[in-house]
N, C-alpha and C positions, 0 to 999 in steps of 0.2 A: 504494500500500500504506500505509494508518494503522498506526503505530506504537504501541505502548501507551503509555498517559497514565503519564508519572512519576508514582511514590505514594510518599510517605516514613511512616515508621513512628513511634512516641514510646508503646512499650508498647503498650494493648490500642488505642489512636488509629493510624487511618491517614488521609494525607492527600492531595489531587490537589494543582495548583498552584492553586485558586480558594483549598479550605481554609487553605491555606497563606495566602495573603494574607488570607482573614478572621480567622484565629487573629492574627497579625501585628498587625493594624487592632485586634482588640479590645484585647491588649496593649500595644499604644504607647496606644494611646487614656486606659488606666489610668496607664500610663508618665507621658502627658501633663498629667495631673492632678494624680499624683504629685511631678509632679518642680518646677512650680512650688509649689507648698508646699513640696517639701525648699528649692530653690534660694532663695525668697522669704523666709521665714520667718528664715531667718538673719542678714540684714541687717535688716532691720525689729526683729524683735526685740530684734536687739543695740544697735541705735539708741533703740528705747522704755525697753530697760529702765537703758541709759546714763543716758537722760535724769532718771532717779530719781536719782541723785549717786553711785552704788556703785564700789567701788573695782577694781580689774582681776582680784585676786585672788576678791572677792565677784563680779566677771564670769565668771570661771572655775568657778568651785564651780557656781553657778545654772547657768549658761547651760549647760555641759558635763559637771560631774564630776557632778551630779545625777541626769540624763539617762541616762549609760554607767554608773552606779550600778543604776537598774531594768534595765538589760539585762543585768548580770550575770543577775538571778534570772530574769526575766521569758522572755526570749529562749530560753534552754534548755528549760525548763517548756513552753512554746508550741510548739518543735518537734518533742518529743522527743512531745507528745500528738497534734500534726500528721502525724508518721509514722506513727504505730498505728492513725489514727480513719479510719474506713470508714463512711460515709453515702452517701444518695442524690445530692448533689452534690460528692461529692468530698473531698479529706479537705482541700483546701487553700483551697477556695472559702467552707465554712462559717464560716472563722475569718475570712476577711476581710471578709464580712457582719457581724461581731460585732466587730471591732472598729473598723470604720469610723464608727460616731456617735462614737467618743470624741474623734477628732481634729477632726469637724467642729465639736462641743461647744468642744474645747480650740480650736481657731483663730477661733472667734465672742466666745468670752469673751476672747481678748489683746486682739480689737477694743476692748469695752469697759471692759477694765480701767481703765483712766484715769478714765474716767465715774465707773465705780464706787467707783474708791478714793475721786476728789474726794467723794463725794454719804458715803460711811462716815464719812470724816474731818470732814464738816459735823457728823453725828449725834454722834460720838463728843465731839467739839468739836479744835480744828485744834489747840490747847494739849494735848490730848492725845496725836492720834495723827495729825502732820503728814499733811499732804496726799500728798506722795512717797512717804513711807512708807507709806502704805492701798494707794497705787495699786501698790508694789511688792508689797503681799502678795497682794492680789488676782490680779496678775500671774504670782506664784508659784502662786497653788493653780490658774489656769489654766494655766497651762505644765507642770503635773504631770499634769493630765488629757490634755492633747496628747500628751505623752511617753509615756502609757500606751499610747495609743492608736498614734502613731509607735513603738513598738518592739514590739510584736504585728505590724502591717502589714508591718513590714520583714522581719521573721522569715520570714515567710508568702511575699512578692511574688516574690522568688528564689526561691525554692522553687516555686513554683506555672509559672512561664517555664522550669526545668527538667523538669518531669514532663510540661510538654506538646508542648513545641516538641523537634524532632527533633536527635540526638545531633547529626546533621552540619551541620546548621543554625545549632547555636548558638551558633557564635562570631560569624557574621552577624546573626542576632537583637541579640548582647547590644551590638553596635555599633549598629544601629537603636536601642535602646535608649538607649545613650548620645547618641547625634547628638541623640534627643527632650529627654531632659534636659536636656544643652548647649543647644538652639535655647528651651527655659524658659528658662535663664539666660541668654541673647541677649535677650529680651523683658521681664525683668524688667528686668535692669539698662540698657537703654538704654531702656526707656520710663517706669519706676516708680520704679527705684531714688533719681531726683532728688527724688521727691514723699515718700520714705519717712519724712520727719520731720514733716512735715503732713498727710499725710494715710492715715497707718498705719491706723486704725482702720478705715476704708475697703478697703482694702488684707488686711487680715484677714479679713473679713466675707466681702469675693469671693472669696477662697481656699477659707471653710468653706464656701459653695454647688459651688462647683467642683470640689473634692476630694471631695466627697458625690454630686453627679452621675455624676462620673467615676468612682467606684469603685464603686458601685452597677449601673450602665451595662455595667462593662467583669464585673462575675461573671454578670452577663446575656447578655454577649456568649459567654466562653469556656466551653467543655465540659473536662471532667474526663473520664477513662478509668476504668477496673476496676483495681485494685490487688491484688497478693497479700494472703492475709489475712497480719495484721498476728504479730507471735510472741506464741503462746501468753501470759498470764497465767498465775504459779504457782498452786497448789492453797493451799485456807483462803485466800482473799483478799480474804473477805469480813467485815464488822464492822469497826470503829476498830484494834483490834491490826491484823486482816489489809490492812490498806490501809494506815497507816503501815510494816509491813514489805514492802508492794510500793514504796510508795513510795521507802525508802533501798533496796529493791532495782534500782528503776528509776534512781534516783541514781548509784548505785554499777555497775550497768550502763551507764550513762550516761559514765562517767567513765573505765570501763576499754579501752570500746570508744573514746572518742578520746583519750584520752590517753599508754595504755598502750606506744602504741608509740613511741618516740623519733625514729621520719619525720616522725611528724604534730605531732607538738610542736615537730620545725624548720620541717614546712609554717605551721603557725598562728603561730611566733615571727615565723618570715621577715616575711608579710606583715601584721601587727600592728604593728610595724617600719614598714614603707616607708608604712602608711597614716597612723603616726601624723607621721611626720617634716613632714609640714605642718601638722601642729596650732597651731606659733603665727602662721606667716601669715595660713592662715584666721582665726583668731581676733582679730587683732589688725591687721590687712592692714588694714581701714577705717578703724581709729583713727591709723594712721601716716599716711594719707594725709590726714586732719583736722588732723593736727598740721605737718602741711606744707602746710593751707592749701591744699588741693587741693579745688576744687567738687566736692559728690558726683553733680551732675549730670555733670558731665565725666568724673569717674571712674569712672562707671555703664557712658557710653558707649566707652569704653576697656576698661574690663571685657566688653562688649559684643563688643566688637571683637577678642578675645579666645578667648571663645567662641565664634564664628563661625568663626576657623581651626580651631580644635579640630572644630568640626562638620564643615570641608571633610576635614578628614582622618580622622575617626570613621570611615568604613567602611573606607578603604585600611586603616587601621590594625586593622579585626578579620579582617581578609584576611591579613594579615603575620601574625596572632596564631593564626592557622587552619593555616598552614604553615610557622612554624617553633618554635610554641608558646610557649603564656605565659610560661613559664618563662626562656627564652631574651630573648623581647623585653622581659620587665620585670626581667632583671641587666641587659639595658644602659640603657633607661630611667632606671631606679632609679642607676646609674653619673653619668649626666648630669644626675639632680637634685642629688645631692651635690654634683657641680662647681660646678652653678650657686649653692646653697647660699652655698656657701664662698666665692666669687669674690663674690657679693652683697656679703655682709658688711664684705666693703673698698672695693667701688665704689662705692657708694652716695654721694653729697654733695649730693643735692636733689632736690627734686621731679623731675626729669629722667631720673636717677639710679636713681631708686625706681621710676619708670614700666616701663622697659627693662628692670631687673630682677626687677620683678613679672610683666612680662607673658611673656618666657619664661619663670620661672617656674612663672606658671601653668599655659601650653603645653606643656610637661615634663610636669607631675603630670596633666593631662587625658590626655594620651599615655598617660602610664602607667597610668592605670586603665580605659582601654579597651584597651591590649595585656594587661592580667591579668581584664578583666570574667569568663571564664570560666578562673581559676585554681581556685577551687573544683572544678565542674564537671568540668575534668581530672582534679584529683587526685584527692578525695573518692571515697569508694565511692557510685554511684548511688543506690543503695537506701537508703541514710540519710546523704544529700547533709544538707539540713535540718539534722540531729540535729549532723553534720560541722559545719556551716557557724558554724550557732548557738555551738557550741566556739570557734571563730574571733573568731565577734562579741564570746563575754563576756571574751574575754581581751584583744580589743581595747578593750571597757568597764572593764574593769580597769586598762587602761595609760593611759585617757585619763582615769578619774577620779584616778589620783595626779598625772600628769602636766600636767592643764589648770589648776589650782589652783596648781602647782608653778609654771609659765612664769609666771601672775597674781602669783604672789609675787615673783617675780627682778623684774619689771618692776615693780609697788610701789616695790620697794629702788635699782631703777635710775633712780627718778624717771620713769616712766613713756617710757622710751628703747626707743621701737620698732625703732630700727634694729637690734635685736639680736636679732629674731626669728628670721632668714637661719641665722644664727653657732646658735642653737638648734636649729633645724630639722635641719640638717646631721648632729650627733651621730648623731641615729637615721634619716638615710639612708644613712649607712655601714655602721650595723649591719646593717640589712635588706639592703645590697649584698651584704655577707659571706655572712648566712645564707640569702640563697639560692642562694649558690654550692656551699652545704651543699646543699641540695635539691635541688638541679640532680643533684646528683653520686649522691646517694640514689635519685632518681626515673631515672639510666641505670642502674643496679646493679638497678633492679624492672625490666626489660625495653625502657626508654626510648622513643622512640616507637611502634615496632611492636608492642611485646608488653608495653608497661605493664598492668598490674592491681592498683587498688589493694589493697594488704594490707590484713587484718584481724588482729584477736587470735585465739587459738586457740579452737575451740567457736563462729566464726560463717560 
């Protein structure tokens, strides 16, 4: 007796287990493109643009607060028109065709910023406008074009892996997910990361072919479904007045439906919070270990080695996150980075020191954001997951552009004393400890595991 072929569902998409593994394949496929340019780009850049003589504080402002600056406007505007747009490939697929030259653009020109500043600075004459400095501005109006382009894609990628991949699959997927990114950053940093100060330019150039193939390739690969139509547009909503007042109405709708309720203001605090608590590490993680005299070939491969536990444990870990929910594994999580935080901060006494405590960790925070990869997704209302999310992102763009500028300034004044990034980081994994024990407590008061439904405001 044949059994019927399991089929899973994702809206007006149904799937066998073939589809499944091809939707899967085109998504990491993008994932994998993806994710070496996120993983890549960070070191590299922070290395070329170092190399221009700028201070930690001018590291912060460029490299970060600039960055989460466009995402405040950008990222919302993007989703909020992603939700409502209904075309023939999908409402999520279009934007990522339209925004994918900017990055390949922005990652070709970091390449030859250097070049170009050198060859400006000749013209201008070098008594005018040094050599470092061309090549810094050059560098900046490329890294603004990347950033455009990197915060529309981002908006978009989550969003596009929730509308098609199945409710009960997804905490699997979004661990697939992460194991591809983590096994980028396994590749970059044990094979590239040594070269990144020689041979950057190089090193960029293969990213903007890559990341262009690859995302090109993978809206090739995935299908989109049939969407409810989108809600109505008011009446007179045509001419300059009538779209300026859709506009602050679409704002002001915007704002009421995620803000309005004081759940989701501790969902989005909570986790803006625990994401930002490693912001001086990452930031500044490279430079502590240059200042300790640490090869960054070795350090690459340490880093390396790092990622690669995180990847053996990336799926066990969206299994655990599948049964006993994000919520739960990322308050203990988020418990253990704090510890580790704070205990750093006094253990530390040398290169040795700084190894062991970087590399758990980093093993901590990778943990942690593959047990909360589908905390949105939980909480969020489906139907404008995006809209939800993007509230998320520009509030965590908000807290990073005071706050990355902020760490760059204390360290300025500390004389450039990395080891105090730990003692920083700390502050705000406690809070986020806290405030999700607020959310936890809100999210069993809505029905808890069995009968959660995200709330809305009144009227949706």
């Amino acid at each position: 007796m044949n059994l019927p072929e399991k089929v899973w569902r994702a809206g007006t998409l149904t799937y066998t287990r073939r589809g499944i593994a091809l939707l899967f394949a085109g998504l990491l496929w993008g994932d994998f493109a993806w994710g070496m340019k996120t993983r890549a780009v960070g070191y590299v850049s922070a290395l070329t643009v170092k190399s221009f003589g700028i201070s930690d504080f001018m590291y912060g402002l460029l490299m970060v607060s600039f960055p989460c600056f466009t995402n405040i406007f950008m990222m919302p505007a993007i989703s909020y028109c992603s939700d409502r747009h209904r075309g023939r490939l999908g409402r999520r697929i279009p934007f990522l065709l339209w925004t994918t030259p900017f990055v390949v653009i922005g990652l070709a020109g970091l390449g030859v910023s250097p070049m170009l500043g050198q060859w400006i600075s000749e013209l201008a004459g070098e008594g005018r406008l040094p050599g470092k400095l061309a090549s810094l501005i050059v560098f900046a109006c490329f890294w603004i074009v990347l950033d455009f382009g990197t915060t529309l894609t981002n908006a978009i990628f989550g969003a596009l892996a929730n509308d098609v991949v199945p409710e009960e699959l997804i905490g699997r997927f979004l661990s697939l997910f992460r194991m591809v990114t983590l096994s980028c950053a396994i590749l970059f940093n044990f094979f590239l990361l040594g070269y990144a100060e020689r041979y950057a330019p190089a090193i960029f150039i293969g990213l903007a072919v890559l990341y262009g193939v690859g995302l090109f390739s993978m809206c090739a690969m995935v299908r989109e479904g049939s969407y409810p139509p989108p809600p109505r547009e008011p009446e007179n909503s045509s001419g300059a007045g009538g779209r300026l007042r859709r506009f602050a109405g679409a704002v002001n709708t915007y704002f009421r439906e995620c803000f309005a309720l004081p759940y989701y203001r501790w969902v989005i605090a909570a986790q803006v919070c625990c994401i930002n608590s490693v912001m001086p590490v990452n930031m500044y993680a490279l430079f502590y270990a240059k200042s300790l005299n640490l090869d960054l070939a070795l350090f690459g491969k340490i880093c390396a080695g790092i990622f690669l536990v995180s990847v053996l444990l990336s799926f066990f870990l969206g299994v655990l996150a599948d049964r006993f929910h994000p919520l739960r594994t990322g308050i203990v999580c988020i418990g253990v980075l704090a510890a580790v935080q704070v205990s750093g901060s006094f253990l530390i006494r040398g290169a040795s020191g700084f190894l062991i405590v970087f590399a758990v960790h980093e093993v901590v925070i990778m943990s942690y954001n593959t047990l909360t990869a589908s905390y949105g997704q939980r909480l969020f209302p489906k139907a404008y997951f995006a809209q939800f999310n993007s509230a998320l992102q520009m509030l965590n763009a908000v807290a990073a552009v005071l706050l990355a500028p902020a760490f760059g300034w204390i360290l300025d004044r500390l004389g450039h004393d990395y080891s105090r990034i730990f003692l920083m980081g700390s502050v705000l994994s406690v809070a986020g400890f806290c405030s999700l024990l607020v959310v936890f407590r809100c999210f069993m008061r809505l029905g808890g595991d069995r009968r959660y439904r995200p709330p809305m405001v009144e009227g949706k």
